[in-house]
C-alpha positions as a Python dict, from the first residue, in 0.01 Angstrom:
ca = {
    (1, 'X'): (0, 0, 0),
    (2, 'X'): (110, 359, -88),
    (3, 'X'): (10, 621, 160),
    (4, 'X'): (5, 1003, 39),
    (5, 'X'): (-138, 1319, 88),
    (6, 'X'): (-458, 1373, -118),
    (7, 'X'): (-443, 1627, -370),
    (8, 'X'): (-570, 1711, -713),
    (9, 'X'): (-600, 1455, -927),
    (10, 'X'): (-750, 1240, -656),
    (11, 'X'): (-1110, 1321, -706),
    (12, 'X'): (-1207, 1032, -938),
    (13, 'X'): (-1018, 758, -699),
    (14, 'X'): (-1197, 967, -418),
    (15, 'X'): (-1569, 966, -566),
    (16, 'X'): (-1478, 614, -621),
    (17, 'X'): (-1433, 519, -312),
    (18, 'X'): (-1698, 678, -83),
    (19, 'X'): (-1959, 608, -407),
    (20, 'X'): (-1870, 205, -362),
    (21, 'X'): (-1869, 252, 24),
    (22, 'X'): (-2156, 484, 34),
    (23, 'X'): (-2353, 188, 242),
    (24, 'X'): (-2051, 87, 425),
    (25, 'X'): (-1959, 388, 608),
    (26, 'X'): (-2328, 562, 615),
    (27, 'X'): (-2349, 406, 996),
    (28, 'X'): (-2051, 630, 1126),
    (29, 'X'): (-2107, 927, 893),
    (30, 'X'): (-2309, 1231, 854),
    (31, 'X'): (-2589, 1225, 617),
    (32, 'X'): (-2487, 1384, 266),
    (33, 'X'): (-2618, 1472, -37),
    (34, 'X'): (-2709, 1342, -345),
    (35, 'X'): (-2411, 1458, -557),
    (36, 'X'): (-2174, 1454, -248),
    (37, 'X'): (-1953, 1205, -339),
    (38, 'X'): (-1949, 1297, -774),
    (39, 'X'): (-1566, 1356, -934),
    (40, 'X'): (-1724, 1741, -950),
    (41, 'X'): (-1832, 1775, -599),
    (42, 'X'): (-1464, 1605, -491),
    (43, 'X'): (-1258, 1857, -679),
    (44, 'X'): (-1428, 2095, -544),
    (45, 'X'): (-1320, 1957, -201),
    (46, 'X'): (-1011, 1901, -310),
    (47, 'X'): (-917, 2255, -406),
    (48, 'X'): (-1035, 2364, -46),
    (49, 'X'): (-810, 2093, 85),
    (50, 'X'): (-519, 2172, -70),
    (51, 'X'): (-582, 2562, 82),
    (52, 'X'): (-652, 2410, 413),
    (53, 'X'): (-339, 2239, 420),
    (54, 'X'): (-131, 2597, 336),
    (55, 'X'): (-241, 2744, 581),
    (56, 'X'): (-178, 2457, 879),
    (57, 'X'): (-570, 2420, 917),
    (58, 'X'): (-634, 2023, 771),
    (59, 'X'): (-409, 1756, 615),
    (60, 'X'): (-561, 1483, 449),
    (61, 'X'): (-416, 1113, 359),
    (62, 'X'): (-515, 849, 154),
    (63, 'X'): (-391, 469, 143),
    (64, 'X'): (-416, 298, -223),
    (65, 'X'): (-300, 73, -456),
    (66, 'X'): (91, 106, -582),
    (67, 'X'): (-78, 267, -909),
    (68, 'X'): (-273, 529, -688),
    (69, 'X'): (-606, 376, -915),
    (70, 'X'): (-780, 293, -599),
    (71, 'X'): (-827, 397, -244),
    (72, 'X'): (-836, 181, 42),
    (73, 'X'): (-862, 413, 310),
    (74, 'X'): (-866, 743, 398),
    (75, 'X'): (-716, 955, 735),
    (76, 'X'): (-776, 1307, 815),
    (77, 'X'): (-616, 1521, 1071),
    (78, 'X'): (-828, 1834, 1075),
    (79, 'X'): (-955, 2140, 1284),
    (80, 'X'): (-548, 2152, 1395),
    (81, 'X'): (-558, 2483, 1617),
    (82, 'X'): (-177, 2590, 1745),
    (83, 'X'): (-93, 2852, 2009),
    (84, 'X'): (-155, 2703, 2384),
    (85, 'X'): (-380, 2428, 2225),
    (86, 'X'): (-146, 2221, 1956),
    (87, 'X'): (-414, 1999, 1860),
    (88, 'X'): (-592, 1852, 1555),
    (89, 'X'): (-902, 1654, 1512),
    (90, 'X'): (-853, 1274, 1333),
    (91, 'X'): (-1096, 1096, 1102),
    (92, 'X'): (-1031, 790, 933),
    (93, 'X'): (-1263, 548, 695),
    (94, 'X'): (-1149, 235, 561),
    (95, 'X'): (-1289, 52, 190),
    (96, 'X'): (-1523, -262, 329),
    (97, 'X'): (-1323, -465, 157),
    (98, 'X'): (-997, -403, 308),
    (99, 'X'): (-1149, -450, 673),
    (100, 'X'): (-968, -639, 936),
    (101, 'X'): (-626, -645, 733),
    (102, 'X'): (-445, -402, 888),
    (103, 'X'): (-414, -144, 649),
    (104, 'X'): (-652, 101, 817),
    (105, 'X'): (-330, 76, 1132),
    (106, 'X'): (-73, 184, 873),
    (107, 'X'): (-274, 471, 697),
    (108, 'X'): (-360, 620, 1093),
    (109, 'X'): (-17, 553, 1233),
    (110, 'X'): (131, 714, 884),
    (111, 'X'): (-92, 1010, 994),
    (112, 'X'): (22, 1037, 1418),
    (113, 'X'): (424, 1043, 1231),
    (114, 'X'): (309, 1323, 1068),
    (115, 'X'): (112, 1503, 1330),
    (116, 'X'): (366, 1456, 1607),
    (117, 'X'): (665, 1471, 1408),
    (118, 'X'): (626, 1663, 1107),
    (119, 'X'): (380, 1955, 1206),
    (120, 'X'): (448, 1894, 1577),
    (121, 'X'): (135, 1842, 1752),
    (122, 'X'): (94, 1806, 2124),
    (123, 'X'): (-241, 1630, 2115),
    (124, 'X'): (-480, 1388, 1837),
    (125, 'X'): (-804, 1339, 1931),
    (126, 'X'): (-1003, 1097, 1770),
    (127, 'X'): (-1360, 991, 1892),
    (128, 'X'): (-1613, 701, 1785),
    (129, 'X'): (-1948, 589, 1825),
    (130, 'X'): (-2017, 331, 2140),
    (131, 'X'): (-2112, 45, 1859),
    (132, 'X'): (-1780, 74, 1614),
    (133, 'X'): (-1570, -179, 1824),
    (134, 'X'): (-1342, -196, 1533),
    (135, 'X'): (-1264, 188, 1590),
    (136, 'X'): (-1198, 155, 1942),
    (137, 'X'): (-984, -106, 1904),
    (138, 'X'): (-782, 15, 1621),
    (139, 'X'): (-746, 358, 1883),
    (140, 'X'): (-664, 144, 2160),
    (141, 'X'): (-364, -44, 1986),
    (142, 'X'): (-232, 286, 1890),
    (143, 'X'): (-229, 424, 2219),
    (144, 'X'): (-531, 661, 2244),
    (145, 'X'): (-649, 655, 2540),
    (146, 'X'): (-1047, 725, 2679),
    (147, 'X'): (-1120, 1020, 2852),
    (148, 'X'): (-1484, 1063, 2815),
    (149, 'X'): (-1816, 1034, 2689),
    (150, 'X'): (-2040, 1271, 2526),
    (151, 'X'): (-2387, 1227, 2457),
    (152, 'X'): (-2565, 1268, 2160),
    (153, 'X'): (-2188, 1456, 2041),
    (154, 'X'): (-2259, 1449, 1649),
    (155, 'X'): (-2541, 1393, 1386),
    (156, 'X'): (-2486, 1083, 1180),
    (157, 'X'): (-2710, 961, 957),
    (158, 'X'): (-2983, 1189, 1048),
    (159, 'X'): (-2971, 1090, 1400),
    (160, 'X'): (-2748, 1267, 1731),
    (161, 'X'): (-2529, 979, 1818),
    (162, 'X'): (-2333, 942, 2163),
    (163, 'X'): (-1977, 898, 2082),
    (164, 'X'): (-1613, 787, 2328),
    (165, 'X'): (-1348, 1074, 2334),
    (166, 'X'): (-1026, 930, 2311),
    (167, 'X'): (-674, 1128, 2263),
    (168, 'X'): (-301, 1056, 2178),
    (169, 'X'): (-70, 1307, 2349),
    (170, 'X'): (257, 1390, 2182),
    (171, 'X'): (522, 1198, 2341),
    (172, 'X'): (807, 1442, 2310),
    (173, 'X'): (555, 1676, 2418),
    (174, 'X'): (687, 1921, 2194),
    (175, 'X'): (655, 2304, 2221),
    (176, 'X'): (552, 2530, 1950),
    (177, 'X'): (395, 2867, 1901),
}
């Protein structure tokens, strides 16, 4: 598996993707559009993506295929706010068939090495729904740890869903302004 930062050029892979996982992932994610997941509607993401990233606010990666013709998974680290707070946000989706094989672990753990080491973070949080023991475990092996729980915390699929709050702290607890 090749993991890289998305970018443009991506957005037919990308509609891909979440178009044959649309049924797959609909239990863990917010309720889109019709159209949401079209090469347009990705580009269009994909341009604000690639602004996000210049200015420190979102990085996104992708896992695919040696060719980069298909995605397996995707990680975000997004919402990163810096001054006395050094954190980011993480999201992560994986193709149904490519469950249970690891590669969702190398995509995520690709993403902490960056976060902690690259744009030095001091904090990843990363939260799931009570149900998605696959989540919490994946978090759990890479050293997350619990610290709360939040009721009805997000809308997904048209209903407000409780959700853990885990976070990975930074190690080398490094400072930056």
């Amino acid at each position: 598996m090749k993991i890289i930062r998305t970018q443009m050029g991506h957005e037919k892979i990308l509609a891909n993707y979440f178009t044959a996982n649309e049924s797959h992932l609909k239990k863990w994610s917010p309720a889109v559009s019709k159209g949401h997941h079209s090469v347009g509607s990705w580009k269009r993401r994909l341009e604000e993506q690639e602004v996000e990233f210049e200015t420190g606010l979102s990085v996104h990666f992708i896992g695919t295929d040696q060719e980069e013709s298909h995605v397996i998974g995707s990680c975000s680290l997004s919402n990163i706010v810096r001054s006395v707070f050094q954190t980011c946000y993480m999201g992560y989706s994986v193709a149904k068939s490519y469950e249970g094989r690891g590669y969702m672990k190398q995509v995520v753990s690709h993403a902490i090495h960056y976060a902690f080491n690259e744009i030095k973070l001091h904090r990843i949080v990363a939260n799931h729904m009570p149900t998605n023991e696959r989540s919490a475990n994946l978090l759990k092996t890479l050293g997350f740890e619990r610290e709360g729980y939040a009721k009805r915390y997000l809308l997904i699929n048209g209903q407000w869903e409780d959700h853990v709050l885990n976070a990975l702290i930074n190690s080398k607890n490094s400072i930056r302004h």
